[in-house]
C-alpha positions in Angstrom: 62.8 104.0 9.0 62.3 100.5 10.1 65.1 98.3 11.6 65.1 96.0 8.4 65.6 99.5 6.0 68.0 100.7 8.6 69.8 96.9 8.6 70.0 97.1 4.6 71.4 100.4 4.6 74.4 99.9 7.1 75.4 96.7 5.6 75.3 98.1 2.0 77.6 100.6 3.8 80.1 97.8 5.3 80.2 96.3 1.9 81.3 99.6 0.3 83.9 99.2 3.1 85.1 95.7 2.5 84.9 96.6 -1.6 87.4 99.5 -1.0 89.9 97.1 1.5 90.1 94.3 -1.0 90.8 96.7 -4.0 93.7 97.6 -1.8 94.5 94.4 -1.2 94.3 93.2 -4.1 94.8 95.7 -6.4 91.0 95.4 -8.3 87.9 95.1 -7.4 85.4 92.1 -6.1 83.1 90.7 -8.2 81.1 90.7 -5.7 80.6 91.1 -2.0 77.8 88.6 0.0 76.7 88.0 3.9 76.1 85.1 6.2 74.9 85.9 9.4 75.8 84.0 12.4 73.1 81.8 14.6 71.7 81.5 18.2 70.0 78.5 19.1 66.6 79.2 20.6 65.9 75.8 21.6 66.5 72.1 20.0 70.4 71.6 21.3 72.1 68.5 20.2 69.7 67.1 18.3 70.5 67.9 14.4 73.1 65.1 14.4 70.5 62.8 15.6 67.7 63.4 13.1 65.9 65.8 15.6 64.2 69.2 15.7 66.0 72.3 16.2 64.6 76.2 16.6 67.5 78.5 16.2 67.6 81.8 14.5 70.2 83.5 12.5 71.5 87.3 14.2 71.9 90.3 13.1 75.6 89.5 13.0 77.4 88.3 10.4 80.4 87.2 8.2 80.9 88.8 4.8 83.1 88.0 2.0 84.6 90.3 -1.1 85.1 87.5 -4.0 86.5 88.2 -7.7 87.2 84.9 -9.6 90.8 84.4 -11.2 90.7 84.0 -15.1 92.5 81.4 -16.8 95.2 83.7 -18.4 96.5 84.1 -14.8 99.2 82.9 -13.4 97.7 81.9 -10.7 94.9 80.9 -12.0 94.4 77.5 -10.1 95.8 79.6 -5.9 92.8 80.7 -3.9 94.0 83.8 -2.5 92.0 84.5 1.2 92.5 87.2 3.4 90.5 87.9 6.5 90.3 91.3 9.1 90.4 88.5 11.9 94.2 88.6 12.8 94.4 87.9 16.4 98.9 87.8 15.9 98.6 91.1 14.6 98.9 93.3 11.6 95.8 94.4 9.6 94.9 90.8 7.7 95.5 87.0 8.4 96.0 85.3 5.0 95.7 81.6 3.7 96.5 80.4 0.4 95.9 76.7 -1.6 96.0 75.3 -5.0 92.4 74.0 -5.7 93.2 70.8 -7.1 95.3 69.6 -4.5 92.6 70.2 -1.6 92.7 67.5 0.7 91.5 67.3 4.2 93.8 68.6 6.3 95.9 70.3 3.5 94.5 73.7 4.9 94.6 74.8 8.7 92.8 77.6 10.9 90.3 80.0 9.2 91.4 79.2 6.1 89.9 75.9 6.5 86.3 77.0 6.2 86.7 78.5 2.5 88.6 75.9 1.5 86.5 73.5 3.0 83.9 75.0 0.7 85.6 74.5 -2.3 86.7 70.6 -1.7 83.0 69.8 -1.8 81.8 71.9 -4.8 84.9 70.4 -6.9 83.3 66.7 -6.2 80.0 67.6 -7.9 79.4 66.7 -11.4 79.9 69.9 -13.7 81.3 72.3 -11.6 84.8 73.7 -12.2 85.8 76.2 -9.8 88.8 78.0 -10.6 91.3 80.1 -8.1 89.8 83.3 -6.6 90.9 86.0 -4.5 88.6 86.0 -1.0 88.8 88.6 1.8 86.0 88.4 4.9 85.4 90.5 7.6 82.9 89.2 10.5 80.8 90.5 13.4 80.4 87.2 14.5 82.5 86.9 17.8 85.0 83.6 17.2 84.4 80.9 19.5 81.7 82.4 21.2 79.5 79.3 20.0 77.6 81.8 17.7 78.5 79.5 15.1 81.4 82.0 13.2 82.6 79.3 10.9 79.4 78.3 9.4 79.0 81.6 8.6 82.0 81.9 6.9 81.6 78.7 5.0 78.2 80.0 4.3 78.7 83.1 2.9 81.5 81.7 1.1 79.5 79.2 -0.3 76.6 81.5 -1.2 79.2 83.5 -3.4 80.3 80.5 -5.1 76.9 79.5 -6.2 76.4 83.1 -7.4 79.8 83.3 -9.3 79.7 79.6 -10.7 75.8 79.5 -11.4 75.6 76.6 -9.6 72.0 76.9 -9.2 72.3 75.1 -5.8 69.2 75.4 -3.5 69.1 76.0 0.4 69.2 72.0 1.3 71.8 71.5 -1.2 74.1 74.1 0.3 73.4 73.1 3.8 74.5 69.8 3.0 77.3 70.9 1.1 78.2 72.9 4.0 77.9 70.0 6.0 80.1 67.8 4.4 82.8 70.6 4.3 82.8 70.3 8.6 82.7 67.1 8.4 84.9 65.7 6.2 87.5 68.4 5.2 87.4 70.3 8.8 87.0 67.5 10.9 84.1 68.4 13.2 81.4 66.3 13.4 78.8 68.7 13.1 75.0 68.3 12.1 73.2 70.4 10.1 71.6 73.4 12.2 73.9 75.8 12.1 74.7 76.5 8.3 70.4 75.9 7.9 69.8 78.6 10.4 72.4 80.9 8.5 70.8 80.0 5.2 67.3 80.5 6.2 66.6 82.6 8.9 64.3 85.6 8.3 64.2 88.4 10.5 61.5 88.5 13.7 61.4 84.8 13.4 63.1 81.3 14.6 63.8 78.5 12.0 61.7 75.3 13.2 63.8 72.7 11.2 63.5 68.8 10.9 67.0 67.8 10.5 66.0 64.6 9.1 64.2 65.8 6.2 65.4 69.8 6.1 61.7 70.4 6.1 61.2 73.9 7.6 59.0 76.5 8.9 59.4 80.2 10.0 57.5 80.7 13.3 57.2 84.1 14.5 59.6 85.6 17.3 57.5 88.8 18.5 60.5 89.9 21.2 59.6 93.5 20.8 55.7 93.1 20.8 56.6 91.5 24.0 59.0 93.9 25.4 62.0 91.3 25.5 65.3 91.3 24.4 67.7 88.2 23.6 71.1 88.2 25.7 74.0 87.0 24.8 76.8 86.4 27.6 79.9 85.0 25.9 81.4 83.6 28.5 85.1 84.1 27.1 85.8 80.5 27.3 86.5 79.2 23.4 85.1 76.3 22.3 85.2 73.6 19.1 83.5 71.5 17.3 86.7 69.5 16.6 87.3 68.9 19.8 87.1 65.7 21.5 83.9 66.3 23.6 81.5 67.1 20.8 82.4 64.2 18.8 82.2 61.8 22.0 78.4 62.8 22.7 77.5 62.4 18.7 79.4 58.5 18.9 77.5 57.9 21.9 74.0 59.0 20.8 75.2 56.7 17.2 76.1 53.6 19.6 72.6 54.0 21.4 71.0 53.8 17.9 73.4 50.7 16.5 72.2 49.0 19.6 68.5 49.5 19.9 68.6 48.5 15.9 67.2 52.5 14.6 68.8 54.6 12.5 68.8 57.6 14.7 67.6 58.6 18.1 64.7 60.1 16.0 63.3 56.8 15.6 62.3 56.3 19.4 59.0 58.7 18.5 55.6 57.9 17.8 54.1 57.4 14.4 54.3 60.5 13.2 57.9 62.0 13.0 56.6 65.6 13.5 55.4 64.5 17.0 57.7 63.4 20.1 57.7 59.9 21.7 54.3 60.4 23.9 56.5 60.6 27.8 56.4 63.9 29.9 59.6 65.8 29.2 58.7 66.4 33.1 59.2 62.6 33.8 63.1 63.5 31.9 64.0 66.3 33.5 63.4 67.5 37.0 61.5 71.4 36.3 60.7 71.0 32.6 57.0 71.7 31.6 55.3 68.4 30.6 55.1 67.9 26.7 52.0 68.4 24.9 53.9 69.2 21.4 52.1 66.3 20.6 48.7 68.2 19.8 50.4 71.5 18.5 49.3 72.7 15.9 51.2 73.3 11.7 53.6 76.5 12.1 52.2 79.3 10.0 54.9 81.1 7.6 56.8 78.3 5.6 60.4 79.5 4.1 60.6 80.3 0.7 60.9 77.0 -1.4 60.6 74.6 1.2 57.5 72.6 2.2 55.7 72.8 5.4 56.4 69.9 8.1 54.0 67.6 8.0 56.1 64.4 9.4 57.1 61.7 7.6 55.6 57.8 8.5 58.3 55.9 9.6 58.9 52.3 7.9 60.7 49.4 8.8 61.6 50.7 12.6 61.1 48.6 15.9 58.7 49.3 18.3 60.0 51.3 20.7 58.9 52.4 24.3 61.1 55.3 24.8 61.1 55.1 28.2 61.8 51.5 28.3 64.7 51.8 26.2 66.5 53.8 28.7 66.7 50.9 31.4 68.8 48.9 28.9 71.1 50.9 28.3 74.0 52.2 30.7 73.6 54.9 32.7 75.9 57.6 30.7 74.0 56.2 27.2 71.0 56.7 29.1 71.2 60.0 30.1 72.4 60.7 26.9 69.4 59.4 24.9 67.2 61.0 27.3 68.4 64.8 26.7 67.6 64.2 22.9 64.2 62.7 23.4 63.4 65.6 26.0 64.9 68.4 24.2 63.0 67.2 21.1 59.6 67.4 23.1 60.8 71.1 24.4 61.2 72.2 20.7 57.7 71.3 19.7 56.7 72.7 23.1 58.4 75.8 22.0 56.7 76.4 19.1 53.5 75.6 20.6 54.2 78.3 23.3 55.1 81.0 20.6 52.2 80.1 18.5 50.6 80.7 21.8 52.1 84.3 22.3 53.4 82.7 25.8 56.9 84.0 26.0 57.2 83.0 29.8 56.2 79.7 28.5 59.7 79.4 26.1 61.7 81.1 29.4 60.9 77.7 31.3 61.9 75.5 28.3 65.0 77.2 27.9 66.0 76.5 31.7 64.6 73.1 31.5 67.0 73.0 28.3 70.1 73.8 30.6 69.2 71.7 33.5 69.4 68.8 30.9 72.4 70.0 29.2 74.5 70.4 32.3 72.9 67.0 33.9 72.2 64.5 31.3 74.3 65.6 28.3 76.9 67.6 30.6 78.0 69.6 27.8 78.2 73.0 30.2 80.9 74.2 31.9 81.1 76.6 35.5 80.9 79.7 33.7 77.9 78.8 31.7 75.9 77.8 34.6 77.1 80.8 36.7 75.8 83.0 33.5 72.6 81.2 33.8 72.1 81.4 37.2 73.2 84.8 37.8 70.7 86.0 35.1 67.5 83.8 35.9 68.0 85.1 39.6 68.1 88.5 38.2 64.7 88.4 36.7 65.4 86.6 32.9 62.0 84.5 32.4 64.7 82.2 30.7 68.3 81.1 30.2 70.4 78.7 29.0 73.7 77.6 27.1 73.5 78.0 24.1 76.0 75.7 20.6 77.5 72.9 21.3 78.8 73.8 24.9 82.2 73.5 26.8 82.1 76.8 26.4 81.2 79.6 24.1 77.6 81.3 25.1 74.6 81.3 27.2 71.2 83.0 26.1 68.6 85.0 28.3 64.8 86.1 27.4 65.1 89.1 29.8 62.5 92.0 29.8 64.0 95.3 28.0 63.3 97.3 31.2 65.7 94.7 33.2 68.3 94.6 30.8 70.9 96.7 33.0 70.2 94.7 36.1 70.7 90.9 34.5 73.5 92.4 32.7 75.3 93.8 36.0 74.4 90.4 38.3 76.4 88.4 35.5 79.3 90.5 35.4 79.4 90.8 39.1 79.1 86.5 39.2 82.1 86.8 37.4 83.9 88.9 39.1 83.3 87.4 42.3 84.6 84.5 40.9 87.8 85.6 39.6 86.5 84.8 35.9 87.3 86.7 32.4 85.0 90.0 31.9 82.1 87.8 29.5 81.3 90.2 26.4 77.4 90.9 26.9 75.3 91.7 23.9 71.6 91.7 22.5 70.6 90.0 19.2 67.5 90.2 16.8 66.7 87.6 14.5 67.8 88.6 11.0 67.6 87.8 7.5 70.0 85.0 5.9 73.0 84.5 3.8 72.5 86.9 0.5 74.4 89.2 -2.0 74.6 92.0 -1.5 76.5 93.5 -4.1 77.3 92.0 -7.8 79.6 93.0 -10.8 80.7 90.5 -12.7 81.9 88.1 -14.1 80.4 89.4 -16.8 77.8 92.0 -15.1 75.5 89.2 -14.9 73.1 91.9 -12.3 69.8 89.5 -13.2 71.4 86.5 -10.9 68.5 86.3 -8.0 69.3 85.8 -4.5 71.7 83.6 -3.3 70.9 79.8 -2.7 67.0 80.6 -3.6 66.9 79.2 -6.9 
């Protein structure tokens, strides 16, 4: 059996499971029951806000949700009824209720926020009524582990929706949807990545995404060809997006752009936007491998529906030396600016290298990532570096932080047969340190957001795939 068969099976399995829990709950059965895995960034961090490239791929751990909509005879036929398995008080569910039509942002806290972040967006587009439902999710994705675990909520919730609703939506519009529902009903400031990734992603590969024109491309991931394993080292330390941090490094890459008279950062790049400004990401950041994205050639194995990048000619934009432009600005903007430029070159490098089949190749890219991370963009934090240091000097070919940073995770590309021994140097690092016990896991890249199961309303089994149409 292969893993994909074998991944099919015991999810159809935990959706039997989360069927029977919300007919308990409840007291009937879902209409349906849909998943949306979580993400790890490969490569590309800090860069979808800013019109970049970004190489993540979505895990083979996810959210799922259990939906039945509420008919109008009910009497609450207008309450979203949400329950969720994640109840760190206590007791066997967390719950959140709100009337649809008197979402407003802020109206709803914690989880619940995500879902009903969901439905403040799809009530402002024309034609679409959605009524009250009852909602219960259950996730593998560890919470603030920087494995994006909201997205994936808001994700699979909004996959269900589309189902439910015939919405018809396609994969950019529910990424953007998505987007909007971080950004304006949550309050993080989040670009577009993570919800793409959970959309998108296709098992044994990495989503290479334009975040400026959601152009994107499935490039191959051969980690078992290869004998390597992803690992994750959650470093314990709980991050957000709504925090102050993340929002400070988007305004300051926005205030670079207002004053060099661009759009985005993306704009300080050659003619053609598939291509990075032509500067040595070795001239950026001390041990990065020099950039020759440049000449890389198209990624093979386009997603479904969406067209190959090609790179878009840019109109109406200044002239812009790249490496000029960093000695007028002020030395924090500066370093700032230059993390996106490099980390945009070290995606296309990326890709290049796995075209390539070089694996230690993406290793150096993902330290040179971190070096520029903790140094330029100083989004790390001690127990990110310590997890990258412990497990590159254990014999990783490559490590980094991985999200949006002050806290969460930290990736490694280690060799299977040196799994134990990385493993066992980071939880030593730790304990010599006096830290939290980090949670240490592999991941495979997996398939995205889809239904699994569907009954109704109305038995409508012909509805295709989530978010495909």
């Amino acid at each position: 059996m292969t893993y994909q068969s074998t991944a099919r099976t015991s999810e159809r399995a935990r959706a039997e499971r989360l069927t029977h829990r919300f007919t308990e709950l409840f007291g009937h059965a879902p209409h349906g029951v849909w998943r949306a895995p979580g993400r790890v960034n490969l490569i590309g961090e800090h860069t979808d806000y800013n019109d970049g490239f970004v190489l993540p791929f979505a895990i083979d751990r996810a959210a799922m949700v259990a939906v039945r909509l509420k008919s109008a005879s009910e009497a609450t036929a207008s309450t979203a009824d949400l329950a969720s398995t994640y109840a760190p008080d206590g007791g066997n569910y967390s719950r959140a209720t709100f009337t649809v039509s008197e979402l407003a942002p802020g109206s709803v806290d914690g989880w619940g926020a995500y879902p009903a972040g969901v439905v403040y967006v799809l009530i402002g587009l024309d034609g679409a009524e959605v009524p009250g439902f009852e909602l219960l999710v259950d996730s593998t994705v560890p919470v603030g582990a920087g494995l994006s675990s909201s997205h994936a909520v808001e994700v699979a919730t909004i996959v269900a929706l589309n189902d439910l609703l015939g919405l018809g939506l396609s994969h950019p519009d529910l990424a953007r949807l998505t987007q909007r529902a971080e950004n304006e009903f949550v309050g993080a400031p989040t670009g577009i990545m993570d919800q793409s990734a959970s959309l998108m992603g296709r098992a044994g590969g990495a989503l290479f995404l334009d975040c400026r024109t959601l152009e994107s491309e499935i490039v191959p991931l051969p980690l078992a060809e290869h004998g390597l394993s992803v690992l994750v080292i959650d470093s314990k330390v709980a991050h957000s997006h709504a925090d102050g941090g993340y929002a400070a490094r988007r305004a300051s890459c926005e205030r670079a752009a207002t004053a060099l008279g661009i759009t985005s950062l993306r704009d300080l790049s050659t003619a053609d936007d598939a291509a990075p400004a032509t500067f040595s990401a070795a001239r950026i950041v001390p041990g990065s491998a020099p950039n020759t994205a440049a000449d890389a050639a198209p990624v093979t194995g386009p997603v479904p529906g969406a067209p190959p990048i090609t790179g878009t000619p840019k109109t109406d934009v200044p002239e812009l030396d790249p490496l000029d432009v960093l000695d007028v600005l002020d030395d924090e903007t500066a370093r700032r600016v230059r993390h996106v430029l490099s980390e945009n070159a070290r995606v296309l490098e990326t890709v290049q290298r796995l075209r390539q089949g070089d694996l230690s190749g993406v290793g150096e890219l993902m330290t040179a990532s971190h070096v520029s991370l903790r140094d330029d963009y100083e989004v790390s934090c001690l127990e990110l570096d310590l997890a990258v240091d412990a497990a590159l000097n254990a014999g990783a070919i490559g490590a980094r932080m991985t999200g949006g940073g002050f806290g969460g995770s930290a990736i490694a590309l280690v060799h299977e047969s040196q799994l134990d021994q990385v493993r066992d140097a980071v939880l030593k690092t730790f304990a010599d340190h006096e830290l939290q016990t980090p949670d240490t896991f592999t991941v495979l890249p997996a398939d995205g957001a889809q239904r699994i199961t569907f009954a109704g309303p109305g038995c409508q089994e012909n509805v295709r795939r989530s978010g495909t149409r």
